[in-house]
PLY file of the C-alpha trace (Angstrom):
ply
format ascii 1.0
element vertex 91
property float x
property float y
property float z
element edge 90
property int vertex1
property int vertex2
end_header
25.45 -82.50 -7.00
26.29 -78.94 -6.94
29.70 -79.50 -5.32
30.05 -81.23 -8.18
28.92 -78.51 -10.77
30.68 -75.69 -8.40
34.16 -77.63 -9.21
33.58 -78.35 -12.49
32.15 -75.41 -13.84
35.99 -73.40 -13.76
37.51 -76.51 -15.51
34.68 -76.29 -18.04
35.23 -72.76 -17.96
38.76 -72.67 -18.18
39.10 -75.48 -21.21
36.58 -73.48 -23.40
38.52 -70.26 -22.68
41.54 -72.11 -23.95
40.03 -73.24 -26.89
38.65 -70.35 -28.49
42.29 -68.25 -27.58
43.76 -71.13 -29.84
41.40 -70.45 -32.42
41.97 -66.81 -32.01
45.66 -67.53 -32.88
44.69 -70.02 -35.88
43.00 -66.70 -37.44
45.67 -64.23 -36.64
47.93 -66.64 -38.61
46.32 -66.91 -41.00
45.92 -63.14 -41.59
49.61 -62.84 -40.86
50.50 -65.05 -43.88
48.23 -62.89 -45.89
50.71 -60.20 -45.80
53.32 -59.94 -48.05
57.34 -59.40 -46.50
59.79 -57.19 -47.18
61.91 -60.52 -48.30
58.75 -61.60 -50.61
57.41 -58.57 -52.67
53.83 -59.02 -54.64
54.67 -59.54 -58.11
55.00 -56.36 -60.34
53.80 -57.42 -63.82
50.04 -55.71 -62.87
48.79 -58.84 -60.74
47.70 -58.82 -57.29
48.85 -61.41 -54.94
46.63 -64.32 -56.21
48.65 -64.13 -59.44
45.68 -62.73 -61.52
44.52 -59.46 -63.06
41.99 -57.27 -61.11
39.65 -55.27 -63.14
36.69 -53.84 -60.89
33.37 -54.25 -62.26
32.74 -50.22 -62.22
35.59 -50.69 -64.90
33.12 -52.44 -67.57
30.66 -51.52 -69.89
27.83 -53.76 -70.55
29.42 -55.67 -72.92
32.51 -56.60 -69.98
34.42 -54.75 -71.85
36.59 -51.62 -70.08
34.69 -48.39 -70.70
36.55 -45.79 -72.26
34.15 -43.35 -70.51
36.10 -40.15 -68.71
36.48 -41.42 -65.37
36.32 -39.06 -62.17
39.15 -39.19 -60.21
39.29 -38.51 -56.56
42.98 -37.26 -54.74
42.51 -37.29 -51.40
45.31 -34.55 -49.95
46.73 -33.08 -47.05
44.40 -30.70 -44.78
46.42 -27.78 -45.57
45.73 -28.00 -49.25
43.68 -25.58 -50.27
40.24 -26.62 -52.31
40.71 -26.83 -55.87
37.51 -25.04 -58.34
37.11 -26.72 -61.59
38.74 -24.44 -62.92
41.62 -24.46 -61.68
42.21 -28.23 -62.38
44.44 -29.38 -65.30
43.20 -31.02 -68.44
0 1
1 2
2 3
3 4
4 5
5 6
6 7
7 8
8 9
9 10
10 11
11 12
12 13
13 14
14 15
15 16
16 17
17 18
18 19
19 20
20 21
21 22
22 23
23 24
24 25
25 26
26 27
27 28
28 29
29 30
30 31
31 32
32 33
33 34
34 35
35 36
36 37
37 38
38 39
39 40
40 41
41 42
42 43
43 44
44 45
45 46
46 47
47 48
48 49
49 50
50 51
51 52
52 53
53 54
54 55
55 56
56 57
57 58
58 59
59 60
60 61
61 62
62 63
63 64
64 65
65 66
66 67
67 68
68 69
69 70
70 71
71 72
72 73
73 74
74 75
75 76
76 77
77 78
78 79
79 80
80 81
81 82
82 83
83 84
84 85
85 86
86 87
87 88
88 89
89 90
């Protein structure tokens, strides 16, 4: 009985390993498809790649409509940029 298991057990082994590295490449592809080509740009009419408008929900006031609230912007920069004080920045 354990002569058995002993020669089954790579084959078992081995056919699992192979399974889940197909799976693995299932995924990838899938991912890989995600990505738009040079060949096939996203569209440039303001939709992202589903073909619909993306407004993020910090974007809404509480009637879902967009807030016309000063937003804070963040620039991220170069490490040799100095830090900029209030008031220094531009209206």
């Amino acid at each position: 009985m354990t002569d058995l298991l002993t020669h089954l057990f790579p084959l078992i082994y081995g056919g699992f390993f192979l399974l889940l590295l197909w799976q693995a490449f299932r995924v990838m592809a899938r991912g890989f498809s995600a990505v738009p080509r040079p060949n096939n740009p996203l569209p440039s009419n303001g939709t992202d790649r589903t073909g619909r408008l993306t407004i993020h929900p910090e974007l809404l006031d509480s009637e879902g409509q967009l807030t016309r609230d000063d937003l804070l912007t963040v620039r991220f920069s170069a490490d040799q940029d100095p830090p900029l004080s209030p008031s220094d920045a531009q209206p």
